[in-house]
Structure formats: C-alpha cells, structure tokens
Backbone as CSV, one residue per row, in Angstrom:
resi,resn,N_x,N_y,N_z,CA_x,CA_y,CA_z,C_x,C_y,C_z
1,UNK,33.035,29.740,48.600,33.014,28.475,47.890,31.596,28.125,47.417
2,UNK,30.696,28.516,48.228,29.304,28.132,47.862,28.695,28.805,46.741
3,UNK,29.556,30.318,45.959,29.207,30.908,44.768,30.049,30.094,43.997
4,UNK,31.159,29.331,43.723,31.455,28.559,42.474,30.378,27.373,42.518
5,UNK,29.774,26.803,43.393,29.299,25.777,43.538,27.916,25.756,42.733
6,UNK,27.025,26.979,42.958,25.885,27.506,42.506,26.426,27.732,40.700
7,UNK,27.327,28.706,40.512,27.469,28.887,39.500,27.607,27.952,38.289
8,UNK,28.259,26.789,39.392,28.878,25.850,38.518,27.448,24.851,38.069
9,UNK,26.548,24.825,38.773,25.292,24.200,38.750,24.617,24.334,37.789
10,UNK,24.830,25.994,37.954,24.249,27.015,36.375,24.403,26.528,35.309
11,UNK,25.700,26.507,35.257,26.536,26.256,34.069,25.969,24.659,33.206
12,UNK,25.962,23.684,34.473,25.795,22.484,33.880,24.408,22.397,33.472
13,UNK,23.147,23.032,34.225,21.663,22.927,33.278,21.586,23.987,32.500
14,UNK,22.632,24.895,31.997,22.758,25.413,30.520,23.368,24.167,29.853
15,UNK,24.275,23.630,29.762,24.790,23.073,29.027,23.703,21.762,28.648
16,UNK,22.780,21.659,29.507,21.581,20.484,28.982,20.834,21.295,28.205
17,UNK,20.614,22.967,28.847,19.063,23.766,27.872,19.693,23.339,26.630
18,UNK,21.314,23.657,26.423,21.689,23.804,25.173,21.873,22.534,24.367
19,UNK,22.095,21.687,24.377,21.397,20.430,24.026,20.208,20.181,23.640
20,UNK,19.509,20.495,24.551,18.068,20.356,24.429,17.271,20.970,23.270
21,UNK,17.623,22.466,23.589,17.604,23.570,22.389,17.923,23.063,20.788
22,UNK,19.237,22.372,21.024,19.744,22.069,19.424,18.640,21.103,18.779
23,UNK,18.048,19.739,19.969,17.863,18.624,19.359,16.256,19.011,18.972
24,UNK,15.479,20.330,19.550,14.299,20.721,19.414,14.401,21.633,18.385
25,UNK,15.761,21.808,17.596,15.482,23.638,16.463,15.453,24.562,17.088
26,UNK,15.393,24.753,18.461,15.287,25.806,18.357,16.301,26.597,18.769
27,UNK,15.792,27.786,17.745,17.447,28.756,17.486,17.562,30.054,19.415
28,UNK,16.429,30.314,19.266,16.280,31.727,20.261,16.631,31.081,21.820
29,UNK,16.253,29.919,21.467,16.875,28.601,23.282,18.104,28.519,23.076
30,UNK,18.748,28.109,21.894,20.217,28.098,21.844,20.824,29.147,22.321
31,UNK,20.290,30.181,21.570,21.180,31.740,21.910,21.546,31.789,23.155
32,UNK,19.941,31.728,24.325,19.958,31.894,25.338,20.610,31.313,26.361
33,UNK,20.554,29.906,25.934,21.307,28.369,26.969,23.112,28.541,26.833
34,UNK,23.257,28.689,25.532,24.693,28.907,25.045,25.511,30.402,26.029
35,UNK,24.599,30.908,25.654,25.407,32.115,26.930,25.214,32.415,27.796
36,UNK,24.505,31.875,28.142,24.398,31.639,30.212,25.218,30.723,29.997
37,UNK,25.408,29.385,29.139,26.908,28.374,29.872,28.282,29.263,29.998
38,UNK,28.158,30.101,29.078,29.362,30.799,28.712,29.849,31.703,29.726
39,UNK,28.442,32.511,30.445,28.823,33.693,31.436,28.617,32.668,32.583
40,UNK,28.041,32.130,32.838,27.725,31.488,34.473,28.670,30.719,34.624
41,UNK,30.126,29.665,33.406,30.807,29.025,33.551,31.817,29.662,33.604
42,UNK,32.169,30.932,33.132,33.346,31.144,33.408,33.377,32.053,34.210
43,UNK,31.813,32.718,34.777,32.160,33.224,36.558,32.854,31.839,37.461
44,UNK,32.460,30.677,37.132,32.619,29.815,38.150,33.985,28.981,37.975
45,UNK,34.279,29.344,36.578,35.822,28.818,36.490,37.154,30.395,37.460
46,UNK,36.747,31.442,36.916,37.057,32.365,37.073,37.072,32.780,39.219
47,UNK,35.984,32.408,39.449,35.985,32.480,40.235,36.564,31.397,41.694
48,UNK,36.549,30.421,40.954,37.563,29.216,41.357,38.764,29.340,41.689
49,UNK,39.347,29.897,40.236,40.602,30.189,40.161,41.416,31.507,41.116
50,UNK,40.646,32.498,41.229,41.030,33.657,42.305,40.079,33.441,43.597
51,UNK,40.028,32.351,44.545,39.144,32.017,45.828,40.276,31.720,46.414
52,UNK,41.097,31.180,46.106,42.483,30.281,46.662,43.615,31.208,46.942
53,UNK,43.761,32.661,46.215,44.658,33.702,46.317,44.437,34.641,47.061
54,UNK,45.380,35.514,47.767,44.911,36.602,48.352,45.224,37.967,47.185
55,UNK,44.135,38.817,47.390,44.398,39.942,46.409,45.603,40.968,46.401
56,UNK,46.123,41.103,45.421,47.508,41.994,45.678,46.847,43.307,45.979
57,UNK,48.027,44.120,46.767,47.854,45.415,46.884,48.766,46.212,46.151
C-alpha cells in the first residue's frame, strides 16, 4: 500500500510541474512533468487496482 501512496504523490507534484511548466512556456518541462503524471499515475492507479486481488495461476 505504501507504493500506491508514494506513487500517487508523484503523480500529484507532476501534475503541478505541469501546470507550472504551461503557465512559464516552457515546452521541454511540459514534456517532462506530463509524462511522469502519465507513468507514475497510472503505476499508482494500476497498481491500486491489482493490490486488492490475488494473482491467478
């Protein structure tokens, strides 16, 4: 539980870089902020979602 928690943390100060990024121009912060929200949020959605299941065999 404590890796969705981290991840999910991730996710939310990308989603400020990326804000931040837009309201400053700049393009190469966007790139960067935008897909760390993208990969760090949907490890943490992703990983949310299969924590609660047991793995099939």
């Amino acid at each position: 539980m404590g890796l969705v928690i981290i991840f999910g943390l991730v996710a939310i100060l990308a989603a400020f870089g990326t804000i931040s990024s837009l309201k400053n121009k700049n393009l190469l912060g966007f790139v960067f902020a935008a897909g760390s929200f993208v990969i760090f949020g949907g490890f943490a959605l992703m990983t949310a979602i299969n924590s609660g299941y047991p793995a099939v065999h």
